[in-house]
PDB file of N, CA, C and O in Angstrom, chain B, residues numbered from 101:
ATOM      1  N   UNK B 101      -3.525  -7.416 -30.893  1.00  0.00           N
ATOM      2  CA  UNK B 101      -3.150  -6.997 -32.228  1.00  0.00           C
ATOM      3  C   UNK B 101      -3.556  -5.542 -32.477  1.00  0.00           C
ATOM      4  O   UNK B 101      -2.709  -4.912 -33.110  1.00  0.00           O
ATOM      5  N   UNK B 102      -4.574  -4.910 -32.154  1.00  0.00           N
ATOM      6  CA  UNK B 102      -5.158  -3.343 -31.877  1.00  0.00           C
ATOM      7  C   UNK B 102      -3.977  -2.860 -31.516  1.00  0.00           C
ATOM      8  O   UNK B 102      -3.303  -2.292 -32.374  1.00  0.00           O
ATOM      9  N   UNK B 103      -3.550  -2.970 -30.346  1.00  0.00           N
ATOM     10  CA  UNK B 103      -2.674  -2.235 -29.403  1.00  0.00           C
ATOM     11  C   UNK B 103      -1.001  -2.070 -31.071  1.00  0.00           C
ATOM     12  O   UNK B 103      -0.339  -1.076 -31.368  1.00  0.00           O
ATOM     13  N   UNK B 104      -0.960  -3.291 -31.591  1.00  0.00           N
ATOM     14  CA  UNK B 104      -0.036  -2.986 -32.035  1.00  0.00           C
ATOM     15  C   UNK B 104       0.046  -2.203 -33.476  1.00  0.00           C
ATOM     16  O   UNK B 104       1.030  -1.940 -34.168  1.00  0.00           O
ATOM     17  N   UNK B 105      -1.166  -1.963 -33.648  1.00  0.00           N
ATOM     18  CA  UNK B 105      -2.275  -0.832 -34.964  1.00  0.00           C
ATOM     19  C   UNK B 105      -1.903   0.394 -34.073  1.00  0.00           C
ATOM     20  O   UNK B 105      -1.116   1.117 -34.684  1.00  0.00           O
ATOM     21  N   UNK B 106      -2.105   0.707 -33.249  1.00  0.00           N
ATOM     22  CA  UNK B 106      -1.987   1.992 -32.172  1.00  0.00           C
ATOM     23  C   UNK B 106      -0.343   2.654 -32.209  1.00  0.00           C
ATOM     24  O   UNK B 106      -0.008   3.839 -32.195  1.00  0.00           O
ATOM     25  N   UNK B 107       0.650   1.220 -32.269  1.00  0.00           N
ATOM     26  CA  UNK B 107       2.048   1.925 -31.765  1.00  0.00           C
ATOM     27  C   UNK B 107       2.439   1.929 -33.722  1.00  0.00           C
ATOM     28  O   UNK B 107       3.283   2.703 -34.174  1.00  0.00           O
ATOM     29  N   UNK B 108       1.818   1.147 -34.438  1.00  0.00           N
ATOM     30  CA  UNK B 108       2.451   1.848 -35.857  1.00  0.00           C
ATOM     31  C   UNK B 108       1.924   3.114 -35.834  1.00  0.00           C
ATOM     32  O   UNK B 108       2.824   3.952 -35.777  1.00  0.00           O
ATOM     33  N   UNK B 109       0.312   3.802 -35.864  1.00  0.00           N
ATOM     34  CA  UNK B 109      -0.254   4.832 -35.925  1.00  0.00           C
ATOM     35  C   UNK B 109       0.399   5.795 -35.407  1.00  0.00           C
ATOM     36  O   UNK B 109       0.668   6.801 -36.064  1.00  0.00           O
ATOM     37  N   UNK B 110       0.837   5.603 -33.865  1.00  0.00           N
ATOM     38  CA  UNK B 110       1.522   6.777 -33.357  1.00  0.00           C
ATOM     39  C   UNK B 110       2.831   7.284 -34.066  1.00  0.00           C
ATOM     40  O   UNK B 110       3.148   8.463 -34.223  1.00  0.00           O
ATOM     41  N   UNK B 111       3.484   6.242 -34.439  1.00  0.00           N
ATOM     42  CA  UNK B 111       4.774   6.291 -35.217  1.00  0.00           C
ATOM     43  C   UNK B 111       4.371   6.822 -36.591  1.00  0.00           C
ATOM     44  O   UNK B 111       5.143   7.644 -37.085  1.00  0.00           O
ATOM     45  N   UNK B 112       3.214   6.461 -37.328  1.00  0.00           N
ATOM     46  CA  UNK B 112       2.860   7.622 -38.435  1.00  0.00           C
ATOM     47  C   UNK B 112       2.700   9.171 -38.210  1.00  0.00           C
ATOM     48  O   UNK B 112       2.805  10.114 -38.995  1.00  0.00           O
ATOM     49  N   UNK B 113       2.481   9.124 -37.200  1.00  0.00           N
ATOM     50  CA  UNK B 113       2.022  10.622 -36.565  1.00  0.00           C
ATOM     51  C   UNK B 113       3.356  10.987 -36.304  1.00  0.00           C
ATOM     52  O   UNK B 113       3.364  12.218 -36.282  1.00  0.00           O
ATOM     53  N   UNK B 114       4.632  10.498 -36.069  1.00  0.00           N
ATOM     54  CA  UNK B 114       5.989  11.466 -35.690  1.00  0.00           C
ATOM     55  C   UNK B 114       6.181  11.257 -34.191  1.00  0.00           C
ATOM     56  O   UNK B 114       6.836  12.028 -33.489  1.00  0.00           O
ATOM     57  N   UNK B 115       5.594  10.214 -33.773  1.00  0.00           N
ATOM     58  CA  UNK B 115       5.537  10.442 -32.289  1.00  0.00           C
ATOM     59  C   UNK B 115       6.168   9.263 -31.635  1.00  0.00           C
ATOM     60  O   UNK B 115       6.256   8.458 -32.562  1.00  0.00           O
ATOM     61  N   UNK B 116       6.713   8.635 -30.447  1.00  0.00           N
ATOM     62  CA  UNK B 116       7.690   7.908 -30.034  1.00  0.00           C
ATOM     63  C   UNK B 116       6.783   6.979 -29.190  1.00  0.00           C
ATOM     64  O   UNK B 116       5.955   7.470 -28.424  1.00  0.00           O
ATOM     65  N   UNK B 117       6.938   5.584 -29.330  1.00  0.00           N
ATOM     66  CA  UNK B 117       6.221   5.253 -28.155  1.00  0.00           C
ATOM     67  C   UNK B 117       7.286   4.067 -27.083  1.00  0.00           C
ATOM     68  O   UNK B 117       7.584   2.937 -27.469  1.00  0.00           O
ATOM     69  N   UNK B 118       7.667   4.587 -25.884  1.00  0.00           N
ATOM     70  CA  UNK B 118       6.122   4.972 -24.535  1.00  0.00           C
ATOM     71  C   UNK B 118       6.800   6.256 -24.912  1.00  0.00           C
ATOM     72  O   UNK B 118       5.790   6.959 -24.868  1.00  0.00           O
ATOM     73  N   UNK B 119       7.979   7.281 -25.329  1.00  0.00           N
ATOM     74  CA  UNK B 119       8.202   8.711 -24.909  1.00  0.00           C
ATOM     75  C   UNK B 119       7.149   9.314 -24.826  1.00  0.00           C
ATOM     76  O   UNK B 119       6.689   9.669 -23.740  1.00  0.00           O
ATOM     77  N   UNK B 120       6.390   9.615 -26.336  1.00  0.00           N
ATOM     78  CA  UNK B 120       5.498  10.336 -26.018  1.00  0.00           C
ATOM     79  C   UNK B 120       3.828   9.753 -26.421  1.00  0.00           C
ATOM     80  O   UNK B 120       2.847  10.366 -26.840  1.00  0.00           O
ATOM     81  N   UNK B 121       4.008   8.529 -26.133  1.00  0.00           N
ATOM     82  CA  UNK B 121       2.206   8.122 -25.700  1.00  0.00           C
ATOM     83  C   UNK B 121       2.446   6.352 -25.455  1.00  0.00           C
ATOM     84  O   UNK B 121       2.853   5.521 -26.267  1.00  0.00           O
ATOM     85  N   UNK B 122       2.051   6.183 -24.113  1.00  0.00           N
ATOM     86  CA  UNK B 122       1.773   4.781 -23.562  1.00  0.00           C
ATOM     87  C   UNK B 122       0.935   3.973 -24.093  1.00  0.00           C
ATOM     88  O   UNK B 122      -0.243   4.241 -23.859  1.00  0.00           O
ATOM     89  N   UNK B 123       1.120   3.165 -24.664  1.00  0.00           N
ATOM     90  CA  UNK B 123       0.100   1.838 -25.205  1.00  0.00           C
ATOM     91  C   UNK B 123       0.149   0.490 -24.593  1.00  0.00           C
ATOM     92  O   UNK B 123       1.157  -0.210 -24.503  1.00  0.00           O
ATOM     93  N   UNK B 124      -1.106   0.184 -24.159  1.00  0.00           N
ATOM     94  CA  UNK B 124      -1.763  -0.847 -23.625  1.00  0.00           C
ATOM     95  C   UNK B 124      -1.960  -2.005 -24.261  1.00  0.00           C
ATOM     96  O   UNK B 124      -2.803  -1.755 -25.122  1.00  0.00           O
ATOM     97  N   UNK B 125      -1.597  -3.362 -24.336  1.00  0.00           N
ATOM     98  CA  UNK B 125      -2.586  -4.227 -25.247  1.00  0.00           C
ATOM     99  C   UNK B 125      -3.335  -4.882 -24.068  1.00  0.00           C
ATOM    100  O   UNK B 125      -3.066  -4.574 -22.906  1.00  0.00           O
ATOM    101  N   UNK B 126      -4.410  -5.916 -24.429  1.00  0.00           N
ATOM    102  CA  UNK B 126      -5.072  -6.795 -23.585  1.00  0.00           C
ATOM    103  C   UNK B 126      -5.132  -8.146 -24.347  1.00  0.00           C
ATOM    104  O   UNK B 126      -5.171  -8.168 -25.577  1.00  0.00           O
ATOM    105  N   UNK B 127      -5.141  -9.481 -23.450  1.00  0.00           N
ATOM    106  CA  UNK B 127      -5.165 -10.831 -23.810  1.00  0.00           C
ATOM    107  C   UNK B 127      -3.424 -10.874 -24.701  1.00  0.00           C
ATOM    108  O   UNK B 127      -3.130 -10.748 -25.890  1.00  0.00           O
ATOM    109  N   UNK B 128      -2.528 -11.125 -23.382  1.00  0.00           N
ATOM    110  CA  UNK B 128      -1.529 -11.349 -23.589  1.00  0.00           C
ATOM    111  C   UNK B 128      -0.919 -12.223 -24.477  1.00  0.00           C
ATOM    112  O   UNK B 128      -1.753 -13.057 -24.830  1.00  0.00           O
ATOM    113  N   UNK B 129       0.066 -12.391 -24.951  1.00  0.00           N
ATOM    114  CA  UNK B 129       0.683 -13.300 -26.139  1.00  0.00           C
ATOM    115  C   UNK B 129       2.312 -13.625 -26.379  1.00  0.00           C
ATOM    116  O   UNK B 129       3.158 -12.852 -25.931  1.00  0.00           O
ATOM    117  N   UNK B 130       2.621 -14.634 -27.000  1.00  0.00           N
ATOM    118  CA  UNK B 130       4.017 -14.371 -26.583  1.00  0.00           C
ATOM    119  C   UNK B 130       4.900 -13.517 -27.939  1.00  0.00           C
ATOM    120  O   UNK B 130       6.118 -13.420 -28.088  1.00  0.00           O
ATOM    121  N   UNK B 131       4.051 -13.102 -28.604  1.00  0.00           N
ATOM    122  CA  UNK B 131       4.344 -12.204 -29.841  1.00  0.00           C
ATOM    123  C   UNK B 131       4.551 -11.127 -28.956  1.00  0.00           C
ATOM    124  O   UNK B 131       5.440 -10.311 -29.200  1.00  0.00           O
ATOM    125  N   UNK B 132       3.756 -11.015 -27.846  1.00  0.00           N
ATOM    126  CA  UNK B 132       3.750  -9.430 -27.531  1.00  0.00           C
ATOM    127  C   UNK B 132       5.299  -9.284 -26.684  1.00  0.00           C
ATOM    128  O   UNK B 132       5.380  -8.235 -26.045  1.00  0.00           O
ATOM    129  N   UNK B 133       6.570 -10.232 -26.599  1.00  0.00           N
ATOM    130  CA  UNK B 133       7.329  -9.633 -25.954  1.00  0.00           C
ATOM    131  C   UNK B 133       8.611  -9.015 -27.472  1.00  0.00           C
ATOM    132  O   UNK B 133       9.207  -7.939 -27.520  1.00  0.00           O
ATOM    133  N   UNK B 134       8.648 -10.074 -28.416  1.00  0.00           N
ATOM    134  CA  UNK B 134       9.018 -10.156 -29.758  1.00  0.00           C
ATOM    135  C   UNK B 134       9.005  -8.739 -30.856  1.00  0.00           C
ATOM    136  O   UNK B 134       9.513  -8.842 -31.973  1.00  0.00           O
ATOM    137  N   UNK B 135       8.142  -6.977 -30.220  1.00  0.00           N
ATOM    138  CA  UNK B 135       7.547  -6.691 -30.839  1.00  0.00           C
ATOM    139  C   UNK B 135       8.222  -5.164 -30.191  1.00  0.00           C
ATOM    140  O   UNK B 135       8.815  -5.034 -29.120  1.00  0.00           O
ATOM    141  N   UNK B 136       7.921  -4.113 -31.198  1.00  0.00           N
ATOM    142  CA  UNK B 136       9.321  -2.940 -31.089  1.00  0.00           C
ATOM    143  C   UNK B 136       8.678  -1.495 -30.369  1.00  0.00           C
ATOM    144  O   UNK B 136       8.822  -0.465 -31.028  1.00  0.00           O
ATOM    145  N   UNK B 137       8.018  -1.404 -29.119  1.00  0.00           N
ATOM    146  CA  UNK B 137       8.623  -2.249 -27.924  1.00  0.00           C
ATOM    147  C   UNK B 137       8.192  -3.119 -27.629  1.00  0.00           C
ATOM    148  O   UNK B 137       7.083  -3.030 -28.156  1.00  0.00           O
ATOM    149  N   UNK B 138       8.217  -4.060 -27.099  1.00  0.00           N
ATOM    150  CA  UNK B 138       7.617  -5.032 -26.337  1.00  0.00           C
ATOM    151  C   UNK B 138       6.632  -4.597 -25.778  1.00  0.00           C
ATOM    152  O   UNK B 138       6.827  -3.774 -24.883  1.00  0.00           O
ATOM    153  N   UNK B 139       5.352  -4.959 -26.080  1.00  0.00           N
ATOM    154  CA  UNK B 139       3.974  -4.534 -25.455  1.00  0.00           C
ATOM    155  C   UNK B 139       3.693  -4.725 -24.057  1.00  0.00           C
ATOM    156  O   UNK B 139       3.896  -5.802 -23.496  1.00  0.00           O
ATOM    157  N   UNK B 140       3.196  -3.627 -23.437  1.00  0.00           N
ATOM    158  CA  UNK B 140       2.962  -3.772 -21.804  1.00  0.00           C
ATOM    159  C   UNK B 140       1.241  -4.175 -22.324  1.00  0.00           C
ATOM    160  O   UNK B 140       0.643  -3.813 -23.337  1.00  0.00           O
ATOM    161  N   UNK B 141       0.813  -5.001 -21.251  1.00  0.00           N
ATOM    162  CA  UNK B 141      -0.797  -5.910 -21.493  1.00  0.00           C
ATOM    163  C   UNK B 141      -1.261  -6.392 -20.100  1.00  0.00           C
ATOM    164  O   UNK B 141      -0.656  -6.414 -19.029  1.00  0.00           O
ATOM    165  N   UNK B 142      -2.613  -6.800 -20.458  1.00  0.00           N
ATOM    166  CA  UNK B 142      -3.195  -7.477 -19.627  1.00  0.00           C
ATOM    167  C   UNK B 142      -3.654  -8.836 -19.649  1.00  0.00           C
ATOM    168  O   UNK B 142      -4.601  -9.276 -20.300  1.00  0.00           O
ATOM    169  N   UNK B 143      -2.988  -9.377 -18.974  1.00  0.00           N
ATOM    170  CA  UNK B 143      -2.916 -11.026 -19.129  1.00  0.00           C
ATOM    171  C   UNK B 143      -3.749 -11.736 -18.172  1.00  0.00           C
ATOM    172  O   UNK B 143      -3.648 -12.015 -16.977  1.00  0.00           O
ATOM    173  N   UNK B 144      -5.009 -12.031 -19.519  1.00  0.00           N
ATOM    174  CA  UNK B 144      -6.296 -12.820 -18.147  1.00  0.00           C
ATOM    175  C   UNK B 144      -5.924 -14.490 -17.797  1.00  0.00           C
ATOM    176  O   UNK B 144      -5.442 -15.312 -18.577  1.00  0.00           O
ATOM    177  N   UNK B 145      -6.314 -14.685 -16.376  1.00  0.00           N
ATOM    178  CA  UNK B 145      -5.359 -16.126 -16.366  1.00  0.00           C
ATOM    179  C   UNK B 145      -6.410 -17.326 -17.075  1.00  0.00           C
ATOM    180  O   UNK B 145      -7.361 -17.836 -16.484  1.00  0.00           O
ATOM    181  N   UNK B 146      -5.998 -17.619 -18.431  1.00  0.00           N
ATOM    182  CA  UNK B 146      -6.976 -18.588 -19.062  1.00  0.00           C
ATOM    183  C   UNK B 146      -7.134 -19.828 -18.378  1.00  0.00           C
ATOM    184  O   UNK B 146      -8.264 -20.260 -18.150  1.00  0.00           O
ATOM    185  N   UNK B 147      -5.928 -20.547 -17.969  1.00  0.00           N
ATOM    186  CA  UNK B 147      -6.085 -21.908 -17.209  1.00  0.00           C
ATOM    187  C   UNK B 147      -6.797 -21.518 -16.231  1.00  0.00           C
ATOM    188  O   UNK B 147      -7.325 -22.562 -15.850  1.00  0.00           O
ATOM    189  N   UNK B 148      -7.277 -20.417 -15.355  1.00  0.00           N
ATOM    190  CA  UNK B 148      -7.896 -21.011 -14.048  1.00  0.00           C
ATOM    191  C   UNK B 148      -9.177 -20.580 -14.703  1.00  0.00           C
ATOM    192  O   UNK B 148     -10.072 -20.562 -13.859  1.00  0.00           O
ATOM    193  N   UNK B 149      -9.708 -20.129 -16.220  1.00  0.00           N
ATOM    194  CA  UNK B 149     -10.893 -19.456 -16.423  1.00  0.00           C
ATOM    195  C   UNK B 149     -11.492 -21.264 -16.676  1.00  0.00           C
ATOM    196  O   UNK B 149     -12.343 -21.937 -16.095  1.00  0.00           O
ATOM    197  N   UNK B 150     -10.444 -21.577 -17.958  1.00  0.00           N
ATOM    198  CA  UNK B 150     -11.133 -22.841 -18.259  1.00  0.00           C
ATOM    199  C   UNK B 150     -11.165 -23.667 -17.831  1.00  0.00           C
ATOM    200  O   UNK B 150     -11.920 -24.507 -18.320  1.00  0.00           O
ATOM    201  N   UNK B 151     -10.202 -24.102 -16.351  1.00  0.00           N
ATOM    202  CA  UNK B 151     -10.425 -24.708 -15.793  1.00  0.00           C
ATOM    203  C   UNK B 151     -11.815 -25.296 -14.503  1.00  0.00           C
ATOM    204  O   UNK B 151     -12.127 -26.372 -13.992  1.00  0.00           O
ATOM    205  N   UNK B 152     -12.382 -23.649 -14.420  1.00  0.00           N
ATOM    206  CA  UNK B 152     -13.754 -23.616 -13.582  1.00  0.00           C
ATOM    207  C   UNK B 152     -14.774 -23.915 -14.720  1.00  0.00           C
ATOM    208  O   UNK B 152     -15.691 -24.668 -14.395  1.00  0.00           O
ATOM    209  N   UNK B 153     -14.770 -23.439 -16.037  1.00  0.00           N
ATOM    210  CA  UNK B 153     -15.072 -23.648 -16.890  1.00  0.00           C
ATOM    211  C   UNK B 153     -15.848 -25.466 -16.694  1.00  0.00           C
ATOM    212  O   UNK B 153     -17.003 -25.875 -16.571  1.00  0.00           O
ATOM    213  N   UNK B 154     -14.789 -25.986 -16.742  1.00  0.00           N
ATOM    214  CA  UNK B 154     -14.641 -28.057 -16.912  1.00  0.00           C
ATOM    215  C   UNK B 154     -15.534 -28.201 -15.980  1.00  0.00           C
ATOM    216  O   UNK B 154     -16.617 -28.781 -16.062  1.00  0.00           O
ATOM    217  N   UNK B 155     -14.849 -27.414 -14.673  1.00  0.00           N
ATOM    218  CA  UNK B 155     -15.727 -28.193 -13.681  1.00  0.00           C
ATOM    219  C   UNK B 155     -17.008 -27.981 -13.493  1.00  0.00           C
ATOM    220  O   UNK B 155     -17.827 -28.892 -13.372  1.00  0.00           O
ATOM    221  N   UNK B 156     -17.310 -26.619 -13.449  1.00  0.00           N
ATOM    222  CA  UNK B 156     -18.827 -26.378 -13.773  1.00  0.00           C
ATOM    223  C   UNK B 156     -19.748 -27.339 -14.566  1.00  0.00           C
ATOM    224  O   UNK B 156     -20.881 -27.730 -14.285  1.00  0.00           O
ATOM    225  N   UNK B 157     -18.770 -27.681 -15.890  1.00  0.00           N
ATOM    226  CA  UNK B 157     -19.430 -28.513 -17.056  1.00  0.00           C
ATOM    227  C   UNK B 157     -20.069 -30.059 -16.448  1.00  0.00           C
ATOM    228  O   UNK B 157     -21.047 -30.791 -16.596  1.00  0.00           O
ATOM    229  N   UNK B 158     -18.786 -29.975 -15.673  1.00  0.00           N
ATOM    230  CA  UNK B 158     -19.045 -31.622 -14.750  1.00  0.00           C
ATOM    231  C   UNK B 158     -19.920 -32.124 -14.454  1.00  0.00           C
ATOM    232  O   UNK B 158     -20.687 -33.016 -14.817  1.00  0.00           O
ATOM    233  N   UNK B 159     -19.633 -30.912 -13.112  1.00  0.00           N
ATOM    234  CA  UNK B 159     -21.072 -30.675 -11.967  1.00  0.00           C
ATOM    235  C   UNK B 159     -21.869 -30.856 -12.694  1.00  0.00           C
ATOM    236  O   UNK B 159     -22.248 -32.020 -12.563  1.00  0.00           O
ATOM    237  N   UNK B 160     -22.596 -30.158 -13.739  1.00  0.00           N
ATOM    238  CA  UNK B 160     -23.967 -30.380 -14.152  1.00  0.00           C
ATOM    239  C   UNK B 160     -24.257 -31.198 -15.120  1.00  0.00           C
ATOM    240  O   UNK B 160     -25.397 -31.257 -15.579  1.00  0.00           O
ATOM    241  N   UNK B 161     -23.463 -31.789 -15.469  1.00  0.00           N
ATOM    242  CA  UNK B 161     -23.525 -33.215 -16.112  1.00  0.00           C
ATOM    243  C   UNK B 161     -23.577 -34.428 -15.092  1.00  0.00           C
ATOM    244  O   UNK B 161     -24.325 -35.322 -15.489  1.00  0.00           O
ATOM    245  N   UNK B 162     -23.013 -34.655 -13.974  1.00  0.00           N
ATOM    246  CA  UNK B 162     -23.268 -34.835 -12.728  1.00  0.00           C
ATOM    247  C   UNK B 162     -24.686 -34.936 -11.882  1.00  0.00           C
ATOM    248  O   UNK B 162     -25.110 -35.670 -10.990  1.00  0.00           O
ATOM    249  N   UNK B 163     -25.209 -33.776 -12.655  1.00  0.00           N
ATOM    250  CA  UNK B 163     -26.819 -33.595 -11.570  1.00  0.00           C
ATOM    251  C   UNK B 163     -26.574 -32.710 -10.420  1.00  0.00           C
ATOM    252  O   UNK B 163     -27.542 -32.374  -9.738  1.00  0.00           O
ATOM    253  N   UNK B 164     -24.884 -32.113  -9.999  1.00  0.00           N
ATOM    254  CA  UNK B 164     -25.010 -31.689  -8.783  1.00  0.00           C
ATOM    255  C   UNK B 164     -25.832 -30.194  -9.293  1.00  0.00           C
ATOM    256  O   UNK B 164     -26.511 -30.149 -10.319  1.00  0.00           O
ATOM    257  N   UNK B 165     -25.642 -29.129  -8.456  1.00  0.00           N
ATOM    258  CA  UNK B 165     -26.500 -27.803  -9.018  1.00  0.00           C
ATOM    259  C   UNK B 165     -25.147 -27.131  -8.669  1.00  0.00           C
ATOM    260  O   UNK B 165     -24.363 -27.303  -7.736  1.00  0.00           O
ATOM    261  N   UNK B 166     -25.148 -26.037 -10.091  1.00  0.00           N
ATOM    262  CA  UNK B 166     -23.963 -25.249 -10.276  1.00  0.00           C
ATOM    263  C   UNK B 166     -24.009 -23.943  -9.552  1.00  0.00           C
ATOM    264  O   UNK B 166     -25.112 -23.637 -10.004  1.00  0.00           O
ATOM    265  N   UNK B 167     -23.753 -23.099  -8.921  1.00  0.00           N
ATOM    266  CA  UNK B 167     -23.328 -22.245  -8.067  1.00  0.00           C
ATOM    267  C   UNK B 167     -24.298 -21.153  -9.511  1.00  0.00           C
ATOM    268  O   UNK B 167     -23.978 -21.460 -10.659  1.00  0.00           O
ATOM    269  N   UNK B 168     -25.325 -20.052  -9.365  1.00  0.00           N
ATOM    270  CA  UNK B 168     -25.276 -18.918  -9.764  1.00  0.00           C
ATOM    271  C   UNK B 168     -25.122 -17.813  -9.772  1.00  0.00           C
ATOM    272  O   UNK B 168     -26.056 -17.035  -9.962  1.00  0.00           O
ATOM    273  N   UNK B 169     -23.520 -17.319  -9.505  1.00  0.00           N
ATOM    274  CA  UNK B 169     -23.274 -16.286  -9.236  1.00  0.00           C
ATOM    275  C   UNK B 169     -22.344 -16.203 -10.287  1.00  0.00           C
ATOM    276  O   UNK B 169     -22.279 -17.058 -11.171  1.00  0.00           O
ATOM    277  N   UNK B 170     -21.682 -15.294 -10.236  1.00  0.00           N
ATOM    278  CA  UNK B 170     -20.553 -14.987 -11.247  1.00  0.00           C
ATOM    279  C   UNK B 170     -19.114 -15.183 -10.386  1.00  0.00           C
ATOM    280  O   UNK B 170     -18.608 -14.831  -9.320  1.00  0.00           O
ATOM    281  N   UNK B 171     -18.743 -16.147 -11.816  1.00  0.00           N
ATOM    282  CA  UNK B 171     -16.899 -15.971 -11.483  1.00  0.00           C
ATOM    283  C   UNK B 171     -16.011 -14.683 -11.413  1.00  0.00           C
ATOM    284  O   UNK B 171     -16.446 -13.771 -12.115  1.00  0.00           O
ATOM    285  N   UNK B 172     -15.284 -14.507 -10.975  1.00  0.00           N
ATOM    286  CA  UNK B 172     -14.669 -13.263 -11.031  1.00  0.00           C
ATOM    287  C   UNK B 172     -13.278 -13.502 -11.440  1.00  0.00           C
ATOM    288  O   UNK B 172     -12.834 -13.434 -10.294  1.00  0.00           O
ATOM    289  N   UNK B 173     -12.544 -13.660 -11.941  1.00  0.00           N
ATOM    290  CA  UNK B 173     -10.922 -14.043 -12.254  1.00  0.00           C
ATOM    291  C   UNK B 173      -9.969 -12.553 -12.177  1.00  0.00           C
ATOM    292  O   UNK B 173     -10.318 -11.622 -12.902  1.00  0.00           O
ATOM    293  N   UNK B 174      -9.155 -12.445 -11.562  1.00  0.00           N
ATOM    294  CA  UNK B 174      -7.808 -11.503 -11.512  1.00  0.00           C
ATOM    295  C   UNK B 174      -6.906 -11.407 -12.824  1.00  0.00           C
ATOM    296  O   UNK B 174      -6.156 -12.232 -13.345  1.00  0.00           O
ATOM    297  N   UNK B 175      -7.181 -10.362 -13.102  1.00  0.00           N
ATOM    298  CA  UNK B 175      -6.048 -10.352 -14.284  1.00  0.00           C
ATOM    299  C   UNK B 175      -5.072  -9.748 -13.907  1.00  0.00           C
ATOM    300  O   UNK B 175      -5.231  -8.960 -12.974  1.00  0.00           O
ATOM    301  N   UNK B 176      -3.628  -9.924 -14.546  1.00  0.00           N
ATOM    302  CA  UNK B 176      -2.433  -9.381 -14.369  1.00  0.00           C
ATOM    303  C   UNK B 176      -2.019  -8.156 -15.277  1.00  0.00           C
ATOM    304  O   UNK B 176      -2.414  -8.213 -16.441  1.00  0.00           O
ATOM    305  N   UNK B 177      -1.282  -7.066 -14.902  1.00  0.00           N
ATOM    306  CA  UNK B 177      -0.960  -6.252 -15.521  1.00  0.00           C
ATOM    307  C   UNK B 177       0.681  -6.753 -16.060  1.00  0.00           C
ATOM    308  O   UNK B 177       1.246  -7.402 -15.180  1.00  0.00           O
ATOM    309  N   UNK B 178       1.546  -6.555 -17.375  1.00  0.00           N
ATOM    310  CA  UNK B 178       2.552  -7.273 -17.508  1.00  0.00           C
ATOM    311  C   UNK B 178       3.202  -5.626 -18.189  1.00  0.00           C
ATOM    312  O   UNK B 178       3.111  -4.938 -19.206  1.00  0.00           O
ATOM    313  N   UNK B 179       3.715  -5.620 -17.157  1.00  0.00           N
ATOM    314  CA  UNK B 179       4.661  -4.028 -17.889  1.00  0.00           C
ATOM    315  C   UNK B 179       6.131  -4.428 -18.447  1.00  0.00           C
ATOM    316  O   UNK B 179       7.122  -4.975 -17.963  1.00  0.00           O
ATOM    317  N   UNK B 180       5.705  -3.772 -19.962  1.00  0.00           N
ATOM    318  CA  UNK B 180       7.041  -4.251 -20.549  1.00  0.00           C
ATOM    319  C   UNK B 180       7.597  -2.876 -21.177  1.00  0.00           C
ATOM    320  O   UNK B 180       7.588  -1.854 -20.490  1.00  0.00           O
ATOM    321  N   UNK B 181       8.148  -2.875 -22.678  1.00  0.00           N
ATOM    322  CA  UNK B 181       8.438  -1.360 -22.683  1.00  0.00           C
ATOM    323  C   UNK B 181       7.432  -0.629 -23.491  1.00  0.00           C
ATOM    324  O   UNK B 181       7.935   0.488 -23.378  1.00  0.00           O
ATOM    325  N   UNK B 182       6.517  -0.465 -24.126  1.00  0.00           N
ATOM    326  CA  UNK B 182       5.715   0.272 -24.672  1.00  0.00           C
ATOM    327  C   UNK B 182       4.485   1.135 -23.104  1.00  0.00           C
ATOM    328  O   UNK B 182       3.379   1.669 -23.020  1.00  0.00           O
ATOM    329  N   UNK B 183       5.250   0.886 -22.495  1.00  0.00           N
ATOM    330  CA  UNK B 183       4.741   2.240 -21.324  1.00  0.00           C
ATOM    331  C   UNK B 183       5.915   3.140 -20.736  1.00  0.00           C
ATOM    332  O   UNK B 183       7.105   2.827 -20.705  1.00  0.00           O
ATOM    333  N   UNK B 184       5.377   4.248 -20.305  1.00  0.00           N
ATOM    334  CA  UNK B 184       6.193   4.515 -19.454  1.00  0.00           C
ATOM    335  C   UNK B 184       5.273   6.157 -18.631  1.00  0.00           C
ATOM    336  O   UNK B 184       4.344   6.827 -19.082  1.00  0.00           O
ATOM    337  N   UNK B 185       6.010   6.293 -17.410  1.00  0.00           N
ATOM    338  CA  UNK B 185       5.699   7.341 -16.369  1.00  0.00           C
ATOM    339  C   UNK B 185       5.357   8.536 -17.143  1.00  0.00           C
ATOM    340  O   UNK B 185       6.264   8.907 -17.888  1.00  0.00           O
ATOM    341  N   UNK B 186       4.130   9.337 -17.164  1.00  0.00           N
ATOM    342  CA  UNK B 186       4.018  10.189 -17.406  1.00  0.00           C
ATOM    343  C   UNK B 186       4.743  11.292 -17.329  1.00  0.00           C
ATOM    344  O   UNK B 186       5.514  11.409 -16.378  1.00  0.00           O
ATOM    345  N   UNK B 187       4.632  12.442 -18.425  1.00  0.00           N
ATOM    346  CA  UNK B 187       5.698  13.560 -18.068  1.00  0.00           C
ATOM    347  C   UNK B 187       5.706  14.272 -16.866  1.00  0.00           C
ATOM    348  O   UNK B 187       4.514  14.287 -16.561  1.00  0.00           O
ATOM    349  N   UNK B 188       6.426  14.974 -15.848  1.00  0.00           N
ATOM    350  CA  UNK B 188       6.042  16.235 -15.486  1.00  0.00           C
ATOM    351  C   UNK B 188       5.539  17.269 -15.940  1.00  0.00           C
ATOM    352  O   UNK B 188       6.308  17.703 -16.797  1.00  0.00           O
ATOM    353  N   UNK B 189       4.468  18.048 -15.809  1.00  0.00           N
ATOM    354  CA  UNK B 189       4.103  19.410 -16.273  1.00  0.00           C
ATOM    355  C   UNK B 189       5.102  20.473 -15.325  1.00  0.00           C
ATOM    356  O   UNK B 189       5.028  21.692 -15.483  1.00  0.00           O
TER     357      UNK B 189
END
């Protein structure tokens, strides 16, 4: 929702977006394809977060011993039109 505070702002300012400034959102949505442009984002994969999530919960409800390290999850970049290639100088 930030990201889409950013592309009205720029548009108060006189300015075009992606022409002249690329905006990012993060924690993808399906508003964000619906939206003028369609927001380019970063889409963290929730099912496999909450799914280690459960099992962790299991395990130690279980008695087994839970792994202490940190999860690491891949997020996706989802380019839609509120980006685009920088200018040439």
């Amino acid at each position: 929702m930030l990201a889409l505070g950013a592309v009205r702002a720029v548009r108060r300012l006189g300015k075009r977006v992606p022409q002249d400034m690329s905006i990012v959102g993060f924690d993808d949505s399906a508003i964000m394809t619906c939206t003028d442009p369609p927001l380019t984002t970063v889409r963290q994969p929730i099912e496999a977060m909450g799914q280690s999530v459960v099992d962790l919960l299991v395990q130690q409800m279980e008695g087994v011993g839970v792994p202490s390290e940190e999860l690491f999850f891949e997020p996706e970049l989802v380019v839609r039109g509120s980006t685009a290639p920088a200018p040439r100088t």
